[in-house]
C-alpha positions as semicolon CSV with decimal commas, in nm:
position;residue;x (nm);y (nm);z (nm)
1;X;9,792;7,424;10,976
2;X;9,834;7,570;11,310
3;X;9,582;7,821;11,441
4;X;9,584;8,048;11,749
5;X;9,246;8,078;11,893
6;X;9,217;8,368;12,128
7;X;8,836;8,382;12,293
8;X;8,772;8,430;12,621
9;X;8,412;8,237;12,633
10;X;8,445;7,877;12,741
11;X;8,158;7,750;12,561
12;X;8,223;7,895;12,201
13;X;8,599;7,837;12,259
14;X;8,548;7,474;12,338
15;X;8,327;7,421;12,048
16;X;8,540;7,608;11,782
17;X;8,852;7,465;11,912
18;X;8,665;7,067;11,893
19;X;8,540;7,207;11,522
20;X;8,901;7,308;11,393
21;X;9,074;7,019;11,499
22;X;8,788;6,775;11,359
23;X;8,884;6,962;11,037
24;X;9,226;6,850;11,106
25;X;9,379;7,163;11,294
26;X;9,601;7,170;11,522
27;X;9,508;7,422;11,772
28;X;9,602;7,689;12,061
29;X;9,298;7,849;12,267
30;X;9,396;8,077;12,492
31;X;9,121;8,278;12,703
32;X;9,337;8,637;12,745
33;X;9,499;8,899;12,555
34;X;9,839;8,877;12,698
35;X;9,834;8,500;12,718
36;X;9,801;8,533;12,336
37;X;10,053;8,790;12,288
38;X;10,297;8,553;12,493
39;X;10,211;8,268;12,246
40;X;10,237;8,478;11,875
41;X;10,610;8,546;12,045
42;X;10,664;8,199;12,080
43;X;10,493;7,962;11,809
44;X;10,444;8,053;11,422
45;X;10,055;8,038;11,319
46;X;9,860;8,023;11,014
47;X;9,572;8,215;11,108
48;X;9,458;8,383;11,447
49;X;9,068;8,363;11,557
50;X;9,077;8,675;11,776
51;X;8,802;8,779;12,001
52;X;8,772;9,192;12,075
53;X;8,679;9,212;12,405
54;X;8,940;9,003;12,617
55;X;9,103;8,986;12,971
56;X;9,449;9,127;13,017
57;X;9,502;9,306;12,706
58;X;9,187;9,410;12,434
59;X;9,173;9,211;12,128
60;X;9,202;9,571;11,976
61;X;9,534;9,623;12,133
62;X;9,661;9,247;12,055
63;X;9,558;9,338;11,665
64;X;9,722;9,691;11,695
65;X;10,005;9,548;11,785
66;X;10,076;9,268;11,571
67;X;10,054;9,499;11,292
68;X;10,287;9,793;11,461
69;X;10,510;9,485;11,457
70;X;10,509;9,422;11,071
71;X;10,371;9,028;11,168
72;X;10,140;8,989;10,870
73;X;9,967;8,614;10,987
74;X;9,593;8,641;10,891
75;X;9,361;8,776;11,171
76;X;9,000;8,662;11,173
77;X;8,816;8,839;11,467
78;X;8,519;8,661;11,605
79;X;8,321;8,924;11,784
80;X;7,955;9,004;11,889
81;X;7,995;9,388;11,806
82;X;7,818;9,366;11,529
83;X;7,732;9,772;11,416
84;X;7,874;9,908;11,118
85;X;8,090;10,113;11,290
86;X;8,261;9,800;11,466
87;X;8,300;9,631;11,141
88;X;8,512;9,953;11,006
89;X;8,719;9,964;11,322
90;X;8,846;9,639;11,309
91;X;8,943;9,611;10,945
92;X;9,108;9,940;11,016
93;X;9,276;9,782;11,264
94;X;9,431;9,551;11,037
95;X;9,184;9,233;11,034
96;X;9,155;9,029;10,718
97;X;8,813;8,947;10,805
98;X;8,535;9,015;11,040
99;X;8,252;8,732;11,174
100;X;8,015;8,801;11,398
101;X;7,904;8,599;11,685
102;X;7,676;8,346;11,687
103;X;7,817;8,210;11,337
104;X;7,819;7,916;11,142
105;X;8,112;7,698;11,176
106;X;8,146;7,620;10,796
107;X;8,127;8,005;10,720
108;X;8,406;7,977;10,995
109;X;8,588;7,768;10,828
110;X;8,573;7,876;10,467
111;X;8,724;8,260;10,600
112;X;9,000;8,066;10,724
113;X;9,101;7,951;10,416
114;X;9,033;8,242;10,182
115;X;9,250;8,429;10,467
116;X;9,543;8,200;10,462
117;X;9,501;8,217;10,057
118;X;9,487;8,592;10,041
119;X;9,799;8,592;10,227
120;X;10,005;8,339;10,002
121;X;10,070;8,076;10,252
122;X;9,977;7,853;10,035
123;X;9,919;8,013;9,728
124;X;9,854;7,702;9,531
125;X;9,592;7,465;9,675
126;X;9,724;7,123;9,511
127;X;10,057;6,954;9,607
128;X;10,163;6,668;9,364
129;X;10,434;6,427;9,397
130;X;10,433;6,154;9,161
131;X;10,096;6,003;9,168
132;X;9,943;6,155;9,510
133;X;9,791;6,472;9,425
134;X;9,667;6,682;9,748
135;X;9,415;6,936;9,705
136;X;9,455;7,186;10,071
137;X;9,140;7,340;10,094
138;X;8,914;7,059;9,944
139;X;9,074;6,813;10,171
140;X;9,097;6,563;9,860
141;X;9,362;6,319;9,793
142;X;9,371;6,142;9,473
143;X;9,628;5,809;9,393
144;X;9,649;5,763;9,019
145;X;9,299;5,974;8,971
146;X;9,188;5,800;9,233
147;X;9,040;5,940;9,560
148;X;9,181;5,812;9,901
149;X;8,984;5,841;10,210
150;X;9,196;6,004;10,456
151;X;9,123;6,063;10,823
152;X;9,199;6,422;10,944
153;X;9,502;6,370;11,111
154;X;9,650;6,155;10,824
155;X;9,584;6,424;10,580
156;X;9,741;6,675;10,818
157;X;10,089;6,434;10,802
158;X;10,036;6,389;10,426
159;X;10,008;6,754;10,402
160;X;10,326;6,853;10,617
161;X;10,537;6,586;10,379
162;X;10,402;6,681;10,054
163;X;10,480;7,066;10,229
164;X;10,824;6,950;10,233
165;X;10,846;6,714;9,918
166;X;11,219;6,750;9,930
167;X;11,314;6,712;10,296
168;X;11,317;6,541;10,576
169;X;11,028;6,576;10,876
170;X;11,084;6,519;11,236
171;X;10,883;6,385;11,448
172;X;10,807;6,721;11,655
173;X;10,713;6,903;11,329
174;X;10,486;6,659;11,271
175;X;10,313;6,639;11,604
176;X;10,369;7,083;11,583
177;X;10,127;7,038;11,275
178;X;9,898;6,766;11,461
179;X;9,851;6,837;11,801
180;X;9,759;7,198;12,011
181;X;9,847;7,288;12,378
182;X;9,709;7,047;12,619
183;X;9,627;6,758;12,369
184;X;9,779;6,444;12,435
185;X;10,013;6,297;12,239
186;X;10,095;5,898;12,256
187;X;10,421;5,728;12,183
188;X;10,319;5,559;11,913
189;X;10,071;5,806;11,757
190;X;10,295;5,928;11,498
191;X;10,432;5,559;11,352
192;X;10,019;5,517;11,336
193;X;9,927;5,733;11,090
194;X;10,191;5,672;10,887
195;X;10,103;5,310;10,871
196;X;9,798;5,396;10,761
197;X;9,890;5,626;10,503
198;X;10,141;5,341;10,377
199;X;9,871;5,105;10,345
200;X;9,657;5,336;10,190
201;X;9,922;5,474;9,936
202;X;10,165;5,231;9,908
203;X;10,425;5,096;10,109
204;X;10,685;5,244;9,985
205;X;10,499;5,579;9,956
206;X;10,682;5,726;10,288
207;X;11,043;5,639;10,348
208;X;11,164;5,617;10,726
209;X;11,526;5,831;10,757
210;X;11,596;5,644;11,085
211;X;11,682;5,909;11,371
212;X;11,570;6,157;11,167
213;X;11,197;6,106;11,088
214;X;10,996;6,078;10,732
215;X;11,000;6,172;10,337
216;X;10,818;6,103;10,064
217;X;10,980;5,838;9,807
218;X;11,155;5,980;9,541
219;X;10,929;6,040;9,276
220;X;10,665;5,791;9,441
């Protein structure tokens, strides 16, 4: 999943951006308003982690906005305006959910899901083909009832082919599911995890469509 995290503090953005992508996120951080209105024009997210008080354009505005739009992606605002009051005004605004700073990055993590649930993104949490059975949120992958350790970034790949059980994935929406602004991405890094994932499930698990990119094997 792709998330858009819009906070303005380089500390707490550093260390929620380093949490998310740990949990096998790929994600944006952007320190201004506008900056993240630019980038909800131009990417597709699963969630937004929006801050209220923000350089260039409010949080409040950004949120306001969004909605006057019809763009229903889950908003999860991470603020330190903590009254009652606050809490009202930005569900009213058209939040999902409201956290407020300092928090606990689990907590964090847990709204993310229940948001992106709520909104039927993925509306089912298991993905099965054949054997493999994927659990989203649990971050489980079982091989004939077995479990499979998976790094982060190979259950992100797993996850965008099992996504697409029936097509083919490219390279670039592969690395659009792995990888946020500014990470780096090498050559190879792609070809990696799917080795790995072939020697964990099988080689034949992942078929290579050659200029084209990946798919699972027919009823693997």
């Amino acid at each position: 999943m792709r998330i858009l995290l819009v906070e303005d503090d380089p500390s707490l953005g550093a260390t929620v951006q380093s949490w998310l992508q740990l949990d096998g996120y790929a994600v944006d951080w952007v320190l201004r308003g506008d900056s993240a209105a630019t980038a909800l024009q131009t990417h597709r997210y699963d969630c937004v982690l929006l801050d209220r008080g923000l350089p260039g354009a409010s949080g409040d505005q950004l949120l306001r906005n969004l909605r006057a739009a019809k763009d229903v992606v889950p908003v999860l605002i991470i603020t330190a305006r903590d009254t009652l009051m606050d809490r009202i005004a930005g569900l009213d605004l058209g939040a999902d959910d409201y956290l407020v700073k300092p928090f606990d990055l689990e907590e964090m993590s847990a709204r993310i899901r229940a948001a992106v649930r709520r909104h039927g993104l993925q509306a089912d949490n298991l993905l099965t083909h054949g054997t493999i059975e994927l659990d989203i949120f649990s971050k489980r992958v079982l091989l004939d009832g077995i479990t499979i350790e998976l790094t982060a970034r190979e259950f992100a790949v797993l996850r965008a082919l099992m996504l697409r059980r029936e097509q083919i994935v490219t390279r670039a929406q592969i690395e659009e599911t792995l990888y946020g602004w500014g990470e780096e991405v090498e050559s190879n890094a792609i070809e990696v995890h799917i080795h790995h994932l072939r020697k964990k499930l099988g080689t034949a698990a992942i078929v290579t469509v050659r200029g084209l990119g990946y798919r699972l094997k027919e009823h693997a």
